[in-house]
SETORPA-340287 format. One record per residue: residue in three letters; x, y, z of N, C-alpha, C in turn. Coordinates in pm, whole numbers, plus 50000, padded with zeros to 5 digits. Layout:
SETORPA-340287
ALAXYZXYZXYZ ...
This chain:
SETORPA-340287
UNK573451481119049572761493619025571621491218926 UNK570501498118949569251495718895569571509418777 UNK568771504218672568861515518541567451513818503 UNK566481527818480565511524218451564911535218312 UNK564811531318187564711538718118562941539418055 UNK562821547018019561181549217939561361553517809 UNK560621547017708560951550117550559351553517472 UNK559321561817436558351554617338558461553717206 UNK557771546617117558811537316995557171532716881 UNK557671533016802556551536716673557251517016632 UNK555941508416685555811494916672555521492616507 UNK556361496116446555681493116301556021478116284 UNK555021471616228555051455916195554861451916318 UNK554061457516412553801453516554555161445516628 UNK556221454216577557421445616644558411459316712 UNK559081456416858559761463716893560921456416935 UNK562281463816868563691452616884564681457016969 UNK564711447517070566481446317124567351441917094 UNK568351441417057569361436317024570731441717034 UNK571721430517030573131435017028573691442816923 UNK574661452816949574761465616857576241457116799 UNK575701444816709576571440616640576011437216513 UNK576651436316376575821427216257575151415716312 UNK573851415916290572881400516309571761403416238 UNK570981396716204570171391816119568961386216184 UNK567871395116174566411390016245565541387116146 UNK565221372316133564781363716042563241359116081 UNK562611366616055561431368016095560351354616030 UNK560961351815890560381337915857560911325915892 UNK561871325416017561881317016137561001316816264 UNK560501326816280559531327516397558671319116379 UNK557981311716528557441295416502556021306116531 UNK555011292916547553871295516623553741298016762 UNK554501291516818554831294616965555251306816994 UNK556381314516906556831325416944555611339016944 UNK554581336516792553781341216812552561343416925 UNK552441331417012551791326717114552021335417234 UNK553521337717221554111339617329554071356817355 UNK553781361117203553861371817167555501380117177 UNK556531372517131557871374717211558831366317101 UNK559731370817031560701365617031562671365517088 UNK562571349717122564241354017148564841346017084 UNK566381353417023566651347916890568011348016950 UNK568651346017058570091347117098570721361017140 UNK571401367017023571331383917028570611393517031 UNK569291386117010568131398917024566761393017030 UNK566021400717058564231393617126563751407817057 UNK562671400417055561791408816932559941407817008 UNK559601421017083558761419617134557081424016972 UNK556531412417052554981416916926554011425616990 UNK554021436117013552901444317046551211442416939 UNK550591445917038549131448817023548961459716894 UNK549421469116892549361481516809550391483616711 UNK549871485616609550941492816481551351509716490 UNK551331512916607551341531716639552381527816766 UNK552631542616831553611545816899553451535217045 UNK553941533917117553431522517218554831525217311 UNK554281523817435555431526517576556151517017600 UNK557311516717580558481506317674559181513017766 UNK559041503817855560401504917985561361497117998 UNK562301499117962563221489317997564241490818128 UNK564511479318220564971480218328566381473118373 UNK567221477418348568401469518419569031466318552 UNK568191454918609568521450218741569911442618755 UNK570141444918908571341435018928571241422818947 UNK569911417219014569551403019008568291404718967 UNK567941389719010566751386818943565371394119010 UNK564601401518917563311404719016561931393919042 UNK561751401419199560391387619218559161384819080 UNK558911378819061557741376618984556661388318972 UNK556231397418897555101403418962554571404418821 UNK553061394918921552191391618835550791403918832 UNK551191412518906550041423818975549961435718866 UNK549141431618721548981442318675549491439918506 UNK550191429018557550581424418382549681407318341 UNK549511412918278548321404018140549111393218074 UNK550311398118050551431388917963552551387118035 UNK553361376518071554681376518098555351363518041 UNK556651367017989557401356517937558951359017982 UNK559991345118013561321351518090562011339117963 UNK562981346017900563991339117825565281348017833 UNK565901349317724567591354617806568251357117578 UNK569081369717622569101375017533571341375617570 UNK571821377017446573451380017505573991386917445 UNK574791395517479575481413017394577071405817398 UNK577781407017309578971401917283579771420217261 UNK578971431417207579591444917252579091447917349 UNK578351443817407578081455617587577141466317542 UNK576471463717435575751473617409574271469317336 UNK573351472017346571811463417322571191482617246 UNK570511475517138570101489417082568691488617141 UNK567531495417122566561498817125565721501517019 UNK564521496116953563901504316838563311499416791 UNK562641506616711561161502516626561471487816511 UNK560711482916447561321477716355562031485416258 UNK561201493616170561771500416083562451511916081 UNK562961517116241563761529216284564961528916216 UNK565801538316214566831539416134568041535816261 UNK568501526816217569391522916365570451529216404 UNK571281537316283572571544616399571631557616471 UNK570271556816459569961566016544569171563916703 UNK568991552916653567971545216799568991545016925 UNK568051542817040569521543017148569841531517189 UNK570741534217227571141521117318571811523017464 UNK571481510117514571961506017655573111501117665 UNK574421509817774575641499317766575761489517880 UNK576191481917872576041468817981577191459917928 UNK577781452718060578651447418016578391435317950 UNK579401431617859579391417817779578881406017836 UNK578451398917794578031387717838576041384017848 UNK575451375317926574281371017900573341372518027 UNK572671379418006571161384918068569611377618020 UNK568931374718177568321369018163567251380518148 UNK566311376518058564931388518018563451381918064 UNK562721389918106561441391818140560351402118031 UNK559801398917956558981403417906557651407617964 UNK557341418218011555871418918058554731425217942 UNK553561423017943553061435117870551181438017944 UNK550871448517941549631448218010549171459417918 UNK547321457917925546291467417864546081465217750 UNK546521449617712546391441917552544521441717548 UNK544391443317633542361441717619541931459617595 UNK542781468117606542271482817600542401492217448 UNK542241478717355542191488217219541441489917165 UNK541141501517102539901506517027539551495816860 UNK538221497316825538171485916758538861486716631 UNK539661500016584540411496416473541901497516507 UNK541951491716639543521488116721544421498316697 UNK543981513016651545141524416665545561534116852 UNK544361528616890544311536817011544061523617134 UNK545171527117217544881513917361546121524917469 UNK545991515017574546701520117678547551505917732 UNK547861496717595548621489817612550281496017612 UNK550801490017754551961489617764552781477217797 UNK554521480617769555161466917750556961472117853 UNK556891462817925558171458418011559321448917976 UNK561071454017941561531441717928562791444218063 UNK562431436318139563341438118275564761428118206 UNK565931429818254567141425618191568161425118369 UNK568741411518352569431411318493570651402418434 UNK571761397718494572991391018444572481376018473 UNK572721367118403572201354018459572651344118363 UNK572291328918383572931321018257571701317718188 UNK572021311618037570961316017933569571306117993 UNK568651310417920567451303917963566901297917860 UNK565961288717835565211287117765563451296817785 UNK563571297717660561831306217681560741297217762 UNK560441306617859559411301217958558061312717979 UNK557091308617904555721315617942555781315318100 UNK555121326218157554821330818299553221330418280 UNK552681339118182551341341318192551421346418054 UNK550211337717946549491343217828548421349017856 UNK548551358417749547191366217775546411363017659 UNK544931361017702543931349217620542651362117641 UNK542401368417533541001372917482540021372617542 UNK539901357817549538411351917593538301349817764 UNK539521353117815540141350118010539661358918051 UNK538381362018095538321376618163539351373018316 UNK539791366118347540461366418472542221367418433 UNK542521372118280543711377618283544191395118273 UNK542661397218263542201413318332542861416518497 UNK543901426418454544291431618629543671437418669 
């Protein structure tokens, strides 16, 4: 069964978090250069997407039963690594949201492979409060992955324009 939710979520510290609705610890002065690159972190129990904007910004998050095709038609950014809920339950939320209030997704235990998309990273105004950047994290059951770029999105690419 497909689950498809829409959020929107106040990116403060240009970071928006998933994670398992258990004690863990997101150690942000571990994040490499790469992760920054990638614009994406995955940290085991939770991935930590970097948005474009420090203001409210659209997520969808999608819970498939398998894996979805690739679709490269429209997203600017994609990255697939794999995230694992040991409660069956993945919260949702800003960085600095107050967490017994953010929501969460229940899903059963165990490890899901993630897709990060994000598109309209080229549509922000020049003091980056206003864009029509949006961000995708598709979630399916699978065994863990290592982080694999699909497509960076590069500034200077006019051909990573959809």
């Amino acid at each position: 069964m497909t689950l498809v939710t829409d959020f929107t979520l106040f990116a403060d510290y240009f970071s928006l978090y998933l994670l398992d609705d258990a004690e863990i610890e997101i150690a942000p002065e571990r994040w490499t250069t790469d992760d920054m690159l990638r614009k994406c972190v995955f940290g085991g129990d939770y991935l930590v997407v970097c948005t474009a904007r420090n203001m409210d910004v659209p997520l969808r998050v999608e819970v498939l039963p398998e894996a979805p095709p690739l679709d490269l038609t429209g997203w600017q950014h994609i990255v697939d690594g794999a995230i694992k809920t040991e409660t069956g339950q993945l919260i949702i939320m800003g960085c600095t949201d107050y967490e017994p209030d953010a929501a969460r997704l229940k899903l059963a235990p165990g490890t899901y492979r993630a897709r990060i998309s994000m598109t309209g990273l080229d549509s922000l105004s020049e003091d980056h409060l206003e864009g029509e950047d949006r961000y995708r994290i598709q979630l399916w059951p699978g065994p863990w992955q290592e982080v694999r770029a699909r497509r960076l999105y590069d500034p200077e690419d006019s051909a990573d324009a959809p």
